[in-house]
Each structure stands twice: as C-alpha cells, then as structure tokens.
DRENPA-3360 file (N, C-alpha, C; in nm, 2 decimals, always signed):
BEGIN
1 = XXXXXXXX = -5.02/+6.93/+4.91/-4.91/+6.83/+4.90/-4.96/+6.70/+4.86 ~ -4.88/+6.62/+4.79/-4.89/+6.48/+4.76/-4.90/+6.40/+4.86 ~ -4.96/+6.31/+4.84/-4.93/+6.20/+4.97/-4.85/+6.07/+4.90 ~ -4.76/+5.97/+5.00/-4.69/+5.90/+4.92/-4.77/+5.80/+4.87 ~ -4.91/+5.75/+4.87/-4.97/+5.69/+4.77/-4.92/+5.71/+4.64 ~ -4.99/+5.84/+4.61/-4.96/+5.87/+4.50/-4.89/+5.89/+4.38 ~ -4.73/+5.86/+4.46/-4.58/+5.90/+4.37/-4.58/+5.74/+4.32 ~ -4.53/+5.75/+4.20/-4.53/+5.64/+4.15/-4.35/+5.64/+4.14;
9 = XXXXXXXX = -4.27/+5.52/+4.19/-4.11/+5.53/+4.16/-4.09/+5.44/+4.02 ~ -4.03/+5.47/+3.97/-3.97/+5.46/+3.85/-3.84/+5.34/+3.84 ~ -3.83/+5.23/+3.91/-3.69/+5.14/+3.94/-3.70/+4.98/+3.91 ~ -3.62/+4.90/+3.93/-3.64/+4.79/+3.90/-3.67/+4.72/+4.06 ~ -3.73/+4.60/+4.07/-3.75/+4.54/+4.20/-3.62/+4.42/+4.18 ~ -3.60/+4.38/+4.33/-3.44/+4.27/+4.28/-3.48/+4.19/+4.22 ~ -3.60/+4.12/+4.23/-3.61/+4.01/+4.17/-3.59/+4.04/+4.01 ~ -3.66/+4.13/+3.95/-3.65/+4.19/+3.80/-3.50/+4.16/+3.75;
17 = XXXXXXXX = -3.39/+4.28/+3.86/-3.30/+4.30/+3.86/-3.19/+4.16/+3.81 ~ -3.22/+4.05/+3.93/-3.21/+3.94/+3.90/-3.21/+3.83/+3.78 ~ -3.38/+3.90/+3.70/-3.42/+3.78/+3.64/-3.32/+3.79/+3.50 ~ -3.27/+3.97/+3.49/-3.25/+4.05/+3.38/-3.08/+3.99/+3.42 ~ -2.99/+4.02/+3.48/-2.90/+3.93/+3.54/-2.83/+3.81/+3.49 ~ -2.96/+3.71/+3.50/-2.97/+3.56/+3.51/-2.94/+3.55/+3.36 ~ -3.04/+3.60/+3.26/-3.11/+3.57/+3.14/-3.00/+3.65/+3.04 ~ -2.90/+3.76/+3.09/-2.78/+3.78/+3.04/-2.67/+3.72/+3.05;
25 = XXXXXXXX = -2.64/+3.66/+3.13/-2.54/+3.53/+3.20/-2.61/+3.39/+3.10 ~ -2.73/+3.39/+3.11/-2.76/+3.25/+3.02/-2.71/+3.30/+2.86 ~ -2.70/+3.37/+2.81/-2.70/+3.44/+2.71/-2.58/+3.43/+2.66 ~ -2.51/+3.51/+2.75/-2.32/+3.52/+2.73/-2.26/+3.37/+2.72 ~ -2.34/+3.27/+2.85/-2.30/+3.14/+2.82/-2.31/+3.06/+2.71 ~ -2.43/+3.06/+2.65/-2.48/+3.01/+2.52/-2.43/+3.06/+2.42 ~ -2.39/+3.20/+2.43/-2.27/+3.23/+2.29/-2.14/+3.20/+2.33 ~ -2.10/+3.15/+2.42/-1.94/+3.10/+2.45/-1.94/+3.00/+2.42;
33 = XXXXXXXX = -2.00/+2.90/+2.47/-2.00/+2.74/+2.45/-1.99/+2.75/+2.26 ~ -2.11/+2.83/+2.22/-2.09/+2.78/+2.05/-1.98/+2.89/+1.99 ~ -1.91/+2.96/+2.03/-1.84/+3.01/+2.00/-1.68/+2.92/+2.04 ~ -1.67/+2.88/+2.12/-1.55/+2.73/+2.15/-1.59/+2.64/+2.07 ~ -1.69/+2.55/+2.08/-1.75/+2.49/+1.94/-1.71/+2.46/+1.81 ~ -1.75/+2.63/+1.79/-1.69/+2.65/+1.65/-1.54/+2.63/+1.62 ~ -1.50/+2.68/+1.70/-1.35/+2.67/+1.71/-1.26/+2.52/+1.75 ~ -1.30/+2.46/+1.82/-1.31/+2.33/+1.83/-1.31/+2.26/+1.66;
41 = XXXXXXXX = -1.41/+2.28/+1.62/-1.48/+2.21/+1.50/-1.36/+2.26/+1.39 ~ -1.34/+2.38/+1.39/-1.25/+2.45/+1.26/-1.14/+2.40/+1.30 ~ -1.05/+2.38/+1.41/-0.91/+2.29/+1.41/-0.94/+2.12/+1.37 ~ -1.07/+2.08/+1.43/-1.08/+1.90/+1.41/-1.07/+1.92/+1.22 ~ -1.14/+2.01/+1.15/-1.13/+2.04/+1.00/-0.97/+2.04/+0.96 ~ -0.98/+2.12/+1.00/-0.82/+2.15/+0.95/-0.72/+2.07/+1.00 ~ -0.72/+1.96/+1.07/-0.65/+1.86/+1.09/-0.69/+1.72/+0.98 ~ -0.82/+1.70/+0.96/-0.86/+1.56/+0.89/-0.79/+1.64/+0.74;
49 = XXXXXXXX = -0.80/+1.77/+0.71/-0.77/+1.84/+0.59/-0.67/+1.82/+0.58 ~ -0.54/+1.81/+0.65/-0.38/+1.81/+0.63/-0.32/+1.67/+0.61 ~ -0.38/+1.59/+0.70/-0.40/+1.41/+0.69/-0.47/+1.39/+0.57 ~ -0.53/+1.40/+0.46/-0.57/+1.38/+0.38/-0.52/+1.45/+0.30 ~ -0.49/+1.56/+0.26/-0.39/+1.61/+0.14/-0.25/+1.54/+0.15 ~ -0.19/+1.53/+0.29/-0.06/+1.49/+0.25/-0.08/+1.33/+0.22 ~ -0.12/+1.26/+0.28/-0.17/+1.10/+0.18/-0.18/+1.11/+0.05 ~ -0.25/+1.22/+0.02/-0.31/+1.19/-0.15/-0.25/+1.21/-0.22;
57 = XXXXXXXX = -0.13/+1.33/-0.19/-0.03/+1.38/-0.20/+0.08/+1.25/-0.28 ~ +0.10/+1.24/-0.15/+0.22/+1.14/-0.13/+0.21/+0.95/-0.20 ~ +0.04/+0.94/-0.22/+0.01/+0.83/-0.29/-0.01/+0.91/-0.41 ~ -0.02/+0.99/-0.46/+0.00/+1.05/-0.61/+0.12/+1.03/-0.67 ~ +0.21/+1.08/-0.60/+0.35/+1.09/-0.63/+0.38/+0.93/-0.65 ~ +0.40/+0.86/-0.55/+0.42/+0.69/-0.49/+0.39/+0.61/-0.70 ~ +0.25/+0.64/-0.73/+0.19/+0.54/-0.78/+0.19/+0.64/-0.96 ~ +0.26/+0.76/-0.94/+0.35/+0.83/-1.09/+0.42/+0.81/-1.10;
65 = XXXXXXXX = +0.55/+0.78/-1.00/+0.70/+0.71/-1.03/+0.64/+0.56/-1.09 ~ +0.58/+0.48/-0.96/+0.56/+0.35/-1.07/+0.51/+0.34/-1.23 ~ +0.40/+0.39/-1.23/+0.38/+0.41/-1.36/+0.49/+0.47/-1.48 ~ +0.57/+0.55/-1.41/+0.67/+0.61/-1.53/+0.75/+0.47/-1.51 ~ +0.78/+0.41/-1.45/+0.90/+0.36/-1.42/+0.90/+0.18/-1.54 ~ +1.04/+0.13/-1.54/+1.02/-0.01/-1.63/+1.04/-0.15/-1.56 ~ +1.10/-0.10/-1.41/+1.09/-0.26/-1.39/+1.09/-0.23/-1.23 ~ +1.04/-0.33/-1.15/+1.07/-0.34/-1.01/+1.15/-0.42/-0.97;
73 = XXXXXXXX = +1.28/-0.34/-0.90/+1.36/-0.44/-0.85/+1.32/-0.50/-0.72 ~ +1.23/-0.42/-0.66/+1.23/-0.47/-0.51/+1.10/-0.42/-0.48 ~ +0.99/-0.47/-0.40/+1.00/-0.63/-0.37/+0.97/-0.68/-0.47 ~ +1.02/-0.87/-0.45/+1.04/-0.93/-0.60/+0.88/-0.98/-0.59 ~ +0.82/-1.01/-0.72/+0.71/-1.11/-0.74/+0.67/-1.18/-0.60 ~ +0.55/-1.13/-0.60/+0.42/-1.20/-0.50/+0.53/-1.17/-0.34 ~ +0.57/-1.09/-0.36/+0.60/-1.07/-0.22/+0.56/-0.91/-0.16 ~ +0.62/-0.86/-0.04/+0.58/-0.71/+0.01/+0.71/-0.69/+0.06;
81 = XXXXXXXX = +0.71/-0.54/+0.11/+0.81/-0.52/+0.18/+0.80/-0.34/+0.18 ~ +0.88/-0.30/+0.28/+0.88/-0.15/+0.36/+0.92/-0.06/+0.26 ~ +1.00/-0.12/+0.16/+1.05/-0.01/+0.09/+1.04/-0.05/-0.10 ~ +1.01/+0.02/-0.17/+1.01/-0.01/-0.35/+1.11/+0.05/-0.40 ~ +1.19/-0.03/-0.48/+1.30/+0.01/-0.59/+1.28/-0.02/-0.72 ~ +1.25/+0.08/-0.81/+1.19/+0.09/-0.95/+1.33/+0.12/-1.01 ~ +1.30/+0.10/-1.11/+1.43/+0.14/-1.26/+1.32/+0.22/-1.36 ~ +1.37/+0.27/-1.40/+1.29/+0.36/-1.57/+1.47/+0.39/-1.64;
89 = XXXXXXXX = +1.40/+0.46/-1.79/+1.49/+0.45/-1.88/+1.58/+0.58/-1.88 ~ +1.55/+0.64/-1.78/+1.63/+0.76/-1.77/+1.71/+0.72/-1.63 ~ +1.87/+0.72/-1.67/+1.94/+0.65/-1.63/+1.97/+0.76/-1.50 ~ +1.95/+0.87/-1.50/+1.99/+0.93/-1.39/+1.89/+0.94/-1.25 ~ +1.78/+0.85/-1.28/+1.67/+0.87/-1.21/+1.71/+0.69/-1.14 ~ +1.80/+0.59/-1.16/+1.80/+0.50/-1.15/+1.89/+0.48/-1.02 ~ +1.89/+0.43/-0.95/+1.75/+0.31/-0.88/+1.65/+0.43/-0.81 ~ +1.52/+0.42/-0.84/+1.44/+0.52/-0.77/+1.39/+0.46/-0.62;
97 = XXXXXXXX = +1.42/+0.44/-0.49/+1.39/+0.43/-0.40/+1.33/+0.50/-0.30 ~ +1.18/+0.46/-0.29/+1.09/+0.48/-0.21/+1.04/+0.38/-0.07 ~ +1.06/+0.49/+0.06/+1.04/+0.41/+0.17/+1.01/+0.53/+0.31 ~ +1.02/+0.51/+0.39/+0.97/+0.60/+0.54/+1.11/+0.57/+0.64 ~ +1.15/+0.68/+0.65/+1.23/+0.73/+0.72/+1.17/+0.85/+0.81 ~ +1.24/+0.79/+0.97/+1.18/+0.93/+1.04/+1.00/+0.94/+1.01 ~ +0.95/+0.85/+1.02/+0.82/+0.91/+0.98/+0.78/+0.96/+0.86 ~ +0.85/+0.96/+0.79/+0.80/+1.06/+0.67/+0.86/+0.96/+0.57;
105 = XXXXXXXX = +0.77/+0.99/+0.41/+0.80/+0.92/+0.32/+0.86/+0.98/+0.21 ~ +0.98/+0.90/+0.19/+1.08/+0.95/+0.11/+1.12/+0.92/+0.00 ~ +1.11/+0.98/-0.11/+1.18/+0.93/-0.26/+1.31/+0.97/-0.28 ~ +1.43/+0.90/-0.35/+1.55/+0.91/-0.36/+1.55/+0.83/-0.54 ~ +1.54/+0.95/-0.63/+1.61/+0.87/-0.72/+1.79/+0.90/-0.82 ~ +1.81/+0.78/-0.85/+1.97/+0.79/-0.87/+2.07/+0.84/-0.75 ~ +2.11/+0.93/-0.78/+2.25/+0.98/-0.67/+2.21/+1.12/-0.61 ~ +2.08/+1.13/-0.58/+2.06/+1.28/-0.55/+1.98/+1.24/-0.40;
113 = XXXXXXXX = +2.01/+1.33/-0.33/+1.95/+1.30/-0.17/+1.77/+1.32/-0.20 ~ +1.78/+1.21/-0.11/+1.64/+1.17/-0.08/+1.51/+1.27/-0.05 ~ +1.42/+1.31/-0.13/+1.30/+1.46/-0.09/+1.20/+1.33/+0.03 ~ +1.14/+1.43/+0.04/+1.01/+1.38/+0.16/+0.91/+1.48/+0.12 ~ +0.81/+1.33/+0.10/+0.70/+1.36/+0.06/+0.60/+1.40/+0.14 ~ +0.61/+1.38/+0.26/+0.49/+1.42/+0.40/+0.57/+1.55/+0.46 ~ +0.51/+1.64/+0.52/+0.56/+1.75/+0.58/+0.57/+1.67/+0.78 ~ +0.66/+1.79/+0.81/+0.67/+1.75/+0.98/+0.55/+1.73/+1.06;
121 = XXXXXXXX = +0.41/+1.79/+1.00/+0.30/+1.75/+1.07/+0.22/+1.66/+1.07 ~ +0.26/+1.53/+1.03/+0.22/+1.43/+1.02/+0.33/+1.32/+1.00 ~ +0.28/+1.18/+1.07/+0.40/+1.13/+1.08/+0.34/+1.00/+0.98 ~ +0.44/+0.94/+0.89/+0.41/+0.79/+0.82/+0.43/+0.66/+0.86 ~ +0.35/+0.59/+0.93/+0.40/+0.46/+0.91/+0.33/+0.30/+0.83 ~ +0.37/+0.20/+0.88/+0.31/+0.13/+0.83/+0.27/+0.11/+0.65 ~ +0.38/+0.16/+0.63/+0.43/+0.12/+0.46/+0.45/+0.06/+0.43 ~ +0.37/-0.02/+0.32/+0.41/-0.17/+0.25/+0.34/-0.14/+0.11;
129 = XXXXXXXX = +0.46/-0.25/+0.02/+0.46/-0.24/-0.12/+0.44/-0.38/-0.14 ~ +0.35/-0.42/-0.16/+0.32/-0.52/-0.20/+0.30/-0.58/-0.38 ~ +0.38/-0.65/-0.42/+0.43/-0.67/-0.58/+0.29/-0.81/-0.65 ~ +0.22/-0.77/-0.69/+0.11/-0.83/-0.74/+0.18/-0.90/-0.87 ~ +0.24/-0.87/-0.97/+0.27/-0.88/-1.05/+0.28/-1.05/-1.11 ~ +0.28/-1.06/-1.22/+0.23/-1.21/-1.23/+0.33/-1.23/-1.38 ~ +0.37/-1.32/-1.41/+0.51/-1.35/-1.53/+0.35/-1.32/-1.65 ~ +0.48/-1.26/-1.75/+0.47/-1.21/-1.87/+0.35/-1.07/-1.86;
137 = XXXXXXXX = +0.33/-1.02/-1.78/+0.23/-0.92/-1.72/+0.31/-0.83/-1.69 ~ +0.30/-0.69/-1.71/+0.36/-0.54/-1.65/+0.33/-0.55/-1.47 ~ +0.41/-0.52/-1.43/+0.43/-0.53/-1.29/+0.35/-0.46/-1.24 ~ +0.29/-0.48/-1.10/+0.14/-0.44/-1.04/+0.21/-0.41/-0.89 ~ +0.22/-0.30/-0.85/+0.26/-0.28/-0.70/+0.11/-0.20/-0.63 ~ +0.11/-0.28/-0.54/-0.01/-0.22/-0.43/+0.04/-0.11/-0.31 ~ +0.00/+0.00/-0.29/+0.07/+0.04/-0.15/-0.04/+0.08/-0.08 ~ +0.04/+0.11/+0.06/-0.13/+0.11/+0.20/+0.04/+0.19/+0.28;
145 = XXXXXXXX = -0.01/+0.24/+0.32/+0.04/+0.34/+0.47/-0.07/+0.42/+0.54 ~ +0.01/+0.45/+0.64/-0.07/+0.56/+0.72/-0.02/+0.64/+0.76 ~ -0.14/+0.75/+0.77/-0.08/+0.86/+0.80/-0.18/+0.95/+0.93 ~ -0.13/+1.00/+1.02/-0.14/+1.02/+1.13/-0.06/+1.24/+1.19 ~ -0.16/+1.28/+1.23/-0.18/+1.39/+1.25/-0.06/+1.40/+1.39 ~ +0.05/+1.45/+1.41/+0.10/+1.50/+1.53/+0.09/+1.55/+1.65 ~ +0.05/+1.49/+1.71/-0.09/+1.58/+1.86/+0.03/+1.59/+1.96 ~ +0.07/+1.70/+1.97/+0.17/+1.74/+2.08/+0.12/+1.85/+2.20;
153 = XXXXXXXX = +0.00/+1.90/+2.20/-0.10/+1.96/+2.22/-0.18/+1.83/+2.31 ~ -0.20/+1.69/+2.25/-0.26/+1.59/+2.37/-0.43/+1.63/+2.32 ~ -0.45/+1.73/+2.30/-0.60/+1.77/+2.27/-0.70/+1.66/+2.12 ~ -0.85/+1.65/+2.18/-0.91/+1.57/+2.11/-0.88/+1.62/+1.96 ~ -0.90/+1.71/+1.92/-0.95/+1.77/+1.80/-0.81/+1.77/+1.71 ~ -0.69/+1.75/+1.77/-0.59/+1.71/+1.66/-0.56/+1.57/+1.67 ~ -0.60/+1.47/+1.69/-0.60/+1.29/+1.68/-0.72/+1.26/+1.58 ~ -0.66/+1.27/+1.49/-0.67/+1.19/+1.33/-0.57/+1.10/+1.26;
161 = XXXXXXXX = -0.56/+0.99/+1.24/-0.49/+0.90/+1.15/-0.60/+0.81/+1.01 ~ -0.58/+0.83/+0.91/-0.63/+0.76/+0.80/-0.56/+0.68/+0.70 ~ -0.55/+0.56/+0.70/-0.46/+0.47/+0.59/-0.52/+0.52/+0.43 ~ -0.41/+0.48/+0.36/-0.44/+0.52/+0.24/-0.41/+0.37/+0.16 ~ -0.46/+0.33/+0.05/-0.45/+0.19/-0.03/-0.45/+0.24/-0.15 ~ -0.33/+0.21/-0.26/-0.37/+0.25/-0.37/-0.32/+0.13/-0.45 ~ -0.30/+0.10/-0.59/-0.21/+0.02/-0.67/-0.19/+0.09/-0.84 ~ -0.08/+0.07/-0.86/-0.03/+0.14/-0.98/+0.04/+0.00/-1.08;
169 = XXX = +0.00/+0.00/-1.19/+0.08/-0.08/-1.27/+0.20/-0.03/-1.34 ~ +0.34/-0.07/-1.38/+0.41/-0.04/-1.50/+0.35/-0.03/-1.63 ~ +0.39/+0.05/-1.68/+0.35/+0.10/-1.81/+0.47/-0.01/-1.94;
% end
C-alpha cells in the first residue's frame, strides 16, 4: 500500500484560487472601463460632428443667398442686426429674409413659408448680420451665430456649442 506521503493531489490552493479570481476581475474591469470610454468618446464625436455640419451647413446657405442676391435692405450701412433682408433679380425670391426663430435658422424668400436651416438637434442663437459695406462698394455682410448641441440627457459628452463667423459680399 501507498502511504499518503506519497500521493501527489492534483487542485488549486485558495490562495491560487484567489490570485486567478482577482486577476480575472482586474481584467473584466479593465476591458469595461475602455469599453464605456469608447463609447463615451464615439457620442462626444458624434455630437461636435452634428454642431459643425449644421453651422457649415447653414453659413453655406446664409453667405450663397447673399452673394446671389443685389441689394441689402436690412441692416442698413455700418450697422447689425438679428435678422438680413436681401433683394436679387428674380422677383419671386423677393424680399429674401433670413433670421432665428425658435432656435433655428430660417430663410423665407418672397411669399413662400419660411425652411429652417438647423435641424431640432441643435439650437441657434446669437445671430447677427453685421453690414460692412461702404458707398459706391458691393455690399459686405458679416455673420457670427451659434450653435449649440441639445443636451436633454444632462450628460457631459453631449455639451458642445461652437460659433461660426463668416462674411459674403454682393456680387
């Protein structure tokens, strides 16, 4: 017969048990933290991304009407103001008015209801047109707004706001 010196057992000791445990738990935590992270990071993206297209968007548009357009009625010479009223030679486009309603920025030309240029996820304010324009010179309008990310969520990663400054001359 054997004696129990001899038998060797085959098992883990607790502390092993433990260390094996511990070092799986450190493991699972270290891939959760960067796995929220990531996700974290991909909404803060995709928020500066939506704030920044609809600006560029919307100062694209803003500063192609002016350029198409032949005269500024509003605001007059070396002054500013919340809202721009252009004229061009296509009479059905006349008076083209651009300004922020609700948050959002809105073009209306002639007799047709007003489109909006920003979508519901972002709100506009702080719009001014500022009229540079100087006698016997094509009219020079400056614009600056902002635009600001919707955080109804309260969460860090959707609080983004970026002003936009552009200036377009009459053609």
């Amino acid at each position: 017969m054997k004696s129990d010196k001899n038998i060797k057992r085959k098992a883990f000791t607790l502390i092993e048990l433990l260390l094996y445990i511990g070092l799986a738990g450190f493991i699972l935590l270290a891939t959760s933290v960067f796995y929220f992270e990531t996700l974290r990071s991909r909404v803060k993206n995709q928020t500066i991304t939506e704030v920044e297209q609809q600006g560029t968007m919307a100062m694209e548009t803003i500063t192609q009407a002016i350029r198409n357009s032949d005269s500024v009625t509003a605001p007059v010479v070396a002054t500013s103001g919340s809202s721009l009223t252009i004229t061009s030679t296509v009479p059905a486009q006349n008076p083209t008015v651009i300004n922020v309603t609700s948050g959002s920025i809105k073009i209306a030309e002639g007799a047709t209801a007003a489109v909006e240029l920003t979508t519901p996820k972002v709100t506009v304010s702080s719009l001014n047109f500022q009229n540079l324009s100087m006698s016997l010179t094509p009219g020079i309008i400056k614009v600056s707004f902002t635009v600001t990310y919707i955080n109804n969520s309260g969460r860090n990663e959707y609080d983004f706001s970026k002003t936009f400054t552009g200036a377009a001359s009459l053609r």
